[in-house]
Wavefront OBJ file of the C-alpha trace (Angstrom):
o trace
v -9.887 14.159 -8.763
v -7.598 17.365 -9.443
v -3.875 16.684 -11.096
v -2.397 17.438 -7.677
v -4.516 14.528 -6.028
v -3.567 12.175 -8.683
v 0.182 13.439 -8.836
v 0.304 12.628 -4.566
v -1.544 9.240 -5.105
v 1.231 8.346 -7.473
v 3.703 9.569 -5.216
v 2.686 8.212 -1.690
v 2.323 4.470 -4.435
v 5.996 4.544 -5.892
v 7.168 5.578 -2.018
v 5.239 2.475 -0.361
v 6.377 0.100 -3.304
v 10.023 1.488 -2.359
v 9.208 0.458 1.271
v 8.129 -2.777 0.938
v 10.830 -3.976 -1.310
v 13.028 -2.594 0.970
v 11.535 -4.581 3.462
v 10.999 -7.558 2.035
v 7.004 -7.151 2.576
v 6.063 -6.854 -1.033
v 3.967 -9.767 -1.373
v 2.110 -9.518 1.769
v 1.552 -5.525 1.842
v 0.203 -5.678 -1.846
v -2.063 -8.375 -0.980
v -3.031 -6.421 2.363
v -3.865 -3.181 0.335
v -6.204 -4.742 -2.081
v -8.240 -6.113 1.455
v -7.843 -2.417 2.665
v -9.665 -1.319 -0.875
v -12.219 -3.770 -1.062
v -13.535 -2.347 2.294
v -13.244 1.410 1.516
v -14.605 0.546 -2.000
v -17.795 -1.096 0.256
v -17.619 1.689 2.400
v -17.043 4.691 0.482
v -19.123 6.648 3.147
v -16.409 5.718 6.002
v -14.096 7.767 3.909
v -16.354 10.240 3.872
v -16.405 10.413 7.817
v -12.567 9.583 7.901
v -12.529 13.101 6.194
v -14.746 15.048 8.051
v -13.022 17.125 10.648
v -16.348 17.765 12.906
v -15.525 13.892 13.599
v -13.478 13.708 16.642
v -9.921 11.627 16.283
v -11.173 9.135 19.041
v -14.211 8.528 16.679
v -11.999 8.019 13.681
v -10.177 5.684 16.193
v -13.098 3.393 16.822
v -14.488 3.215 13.443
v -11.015 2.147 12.338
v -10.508 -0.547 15.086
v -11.936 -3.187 13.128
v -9.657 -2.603 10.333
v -6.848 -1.817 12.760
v -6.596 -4.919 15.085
v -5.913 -7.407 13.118
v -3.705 -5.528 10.188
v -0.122 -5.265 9.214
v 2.355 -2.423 10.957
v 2.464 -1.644 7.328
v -1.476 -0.965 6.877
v -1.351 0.773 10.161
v 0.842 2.943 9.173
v -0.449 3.120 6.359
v -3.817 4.876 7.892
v -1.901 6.743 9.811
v -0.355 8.356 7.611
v -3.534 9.104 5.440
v -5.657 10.472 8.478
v -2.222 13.045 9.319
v -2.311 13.927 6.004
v -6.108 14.330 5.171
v -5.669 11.506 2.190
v -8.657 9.579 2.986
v -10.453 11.022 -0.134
v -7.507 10.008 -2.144
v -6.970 6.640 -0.302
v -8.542 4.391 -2.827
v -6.408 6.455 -5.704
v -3.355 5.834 -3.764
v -3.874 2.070 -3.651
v -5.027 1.711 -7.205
v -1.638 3.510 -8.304
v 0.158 1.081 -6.578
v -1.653 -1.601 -7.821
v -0.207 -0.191 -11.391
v 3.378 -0.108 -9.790
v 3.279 -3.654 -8.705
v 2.140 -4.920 -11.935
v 4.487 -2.360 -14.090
v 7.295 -4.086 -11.825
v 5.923 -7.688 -12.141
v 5.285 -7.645 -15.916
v 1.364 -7.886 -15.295
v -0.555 -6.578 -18.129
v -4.280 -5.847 -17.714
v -6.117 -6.044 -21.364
v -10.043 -5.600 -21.785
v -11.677 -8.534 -24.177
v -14.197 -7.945 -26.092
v -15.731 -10.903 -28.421
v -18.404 -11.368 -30.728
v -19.337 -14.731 -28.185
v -18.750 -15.909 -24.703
v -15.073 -17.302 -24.789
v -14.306 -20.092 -23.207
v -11.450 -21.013 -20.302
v -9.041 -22.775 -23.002
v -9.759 -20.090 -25.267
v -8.878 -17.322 -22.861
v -5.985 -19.025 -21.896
v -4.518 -19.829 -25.359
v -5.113 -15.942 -26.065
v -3.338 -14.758 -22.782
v -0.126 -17.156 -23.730
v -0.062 -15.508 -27.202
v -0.943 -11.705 -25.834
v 1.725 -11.946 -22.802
v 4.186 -13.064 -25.303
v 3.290 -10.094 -27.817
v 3.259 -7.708 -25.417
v 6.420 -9.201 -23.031
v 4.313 -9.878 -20.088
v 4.767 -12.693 -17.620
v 1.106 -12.225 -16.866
v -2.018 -11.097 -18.614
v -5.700 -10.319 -16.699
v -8.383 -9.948 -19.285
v -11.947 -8.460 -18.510
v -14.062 -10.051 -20.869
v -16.958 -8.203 -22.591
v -19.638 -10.000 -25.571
v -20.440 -7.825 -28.050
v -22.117 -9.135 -31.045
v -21.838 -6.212 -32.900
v -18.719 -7.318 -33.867
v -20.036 -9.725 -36.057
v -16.932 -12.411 -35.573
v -13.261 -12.101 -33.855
v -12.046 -10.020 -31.366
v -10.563 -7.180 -30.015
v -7.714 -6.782 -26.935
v -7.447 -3.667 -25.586
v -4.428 -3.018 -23.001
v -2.853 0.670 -22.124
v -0.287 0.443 -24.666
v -2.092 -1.813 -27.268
v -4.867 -2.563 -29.584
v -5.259 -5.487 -31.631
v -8.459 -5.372 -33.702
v -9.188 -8.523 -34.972
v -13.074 -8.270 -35.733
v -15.163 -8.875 -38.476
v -16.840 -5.685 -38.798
v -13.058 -4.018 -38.650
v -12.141 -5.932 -41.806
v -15.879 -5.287 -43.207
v -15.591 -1.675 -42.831
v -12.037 -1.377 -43.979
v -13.062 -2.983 -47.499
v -15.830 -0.923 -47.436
v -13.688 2.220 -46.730
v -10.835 0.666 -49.898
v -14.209 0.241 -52.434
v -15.595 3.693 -51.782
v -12.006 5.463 -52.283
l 1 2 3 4 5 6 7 8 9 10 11 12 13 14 15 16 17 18 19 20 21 22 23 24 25 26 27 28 29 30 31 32 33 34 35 36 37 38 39 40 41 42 43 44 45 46 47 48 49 50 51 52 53 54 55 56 57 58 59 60 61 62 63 64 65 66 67 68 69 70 71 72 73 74 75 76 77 78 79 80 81 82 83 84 85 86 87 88 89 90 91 92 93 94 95 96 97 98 99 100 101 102 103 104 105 106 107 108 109 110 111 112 113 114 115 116 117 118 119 120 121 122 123 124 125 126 127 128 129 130 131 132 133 134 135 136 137 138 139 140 141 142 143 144 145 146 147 148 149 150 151 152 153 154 155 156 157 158 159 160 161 162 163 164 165 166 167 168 169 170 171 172 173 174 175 176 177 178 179 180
């Protein structure tokens, strides 16, 4: 994806945020969006045809009915203004950006977790209480990893944070204090 198709994603994001706050829609039209990715995601040759301009408009139409029926004005428009625009290469971009708005707005924090074992729910849950409070979140989502490499501990990587807590961290930083 070029700079330009990343810099309209973020743009056509912040401007839907803007309209469903306005609105009063957030809620619904985020949760609506994320439906509207997992299909493209499953799909990601019907963007491919949304795309292609040998496929006639009434074409587009049809293969988009099943999406279309039942959705939002919001999604509709949505798609409409994607297909007027020639975004549907973008379209999963677009939604993941505002996924990042919402979240930046809600205080949601997305961290990767990697251990040394399999943690457990209370465990998880004790370290997202102490992680949302260290990193002012109201909400942290962790995508857990095992990797035993690590010999012990773990370590939470976010965006804006890393918190190495591992055994082979503090093995290789002793290591690193003996040999100097």
């Amino acid at each position: 994806m070029t700079l330009d198709d990343m810099s309209a994603s973020k743009k056509y994001a912040k401007a839907m945020f803007e309209v469903l706050s306005d609105s009063n829609e957030l809620e619904s039209g985020y949760a609506d969006l994320l439906e509207l990715r997992k299909i493209f995601a499953a799909n990601p040759r019907l963007i491919e045809i949304l795309d292609d301009i040998r496929v006639s408009d009434d074409e587009k139409k049809s293969l988009l009915a099943p999406i279309t029926q039942n959705a939002s004005d919001f999604i509709n428009n949505f798609l409409k203004v994607v297909a007027s625009y020639r975004r549907f290469p973008q379209v999963l971009s677009i939604i993941d950006q505002f996924q990042k708005v919402y979240e930046d707005d809600k205080k949601i924090v997305r961290a990767q977790v990697v251990s040394a074992t399999p943690l457990d729910d209370d465990q998880l849950d004790r370290l997202a209480t102490a992680f949302e409070k260290r990193v002012g979140a109201v909400k942290a989502i962790f995508d857990t990893k095992v990797d035993k490499s690590l010999i012990g501990g773990i370590v939470i990587r976010s965006s804006d944070v890393i918190i190495d807590g591992s055994v082979q961290t503090r093995i290789n930083k002793v290591k690193e204090l003996l040999l100097n």
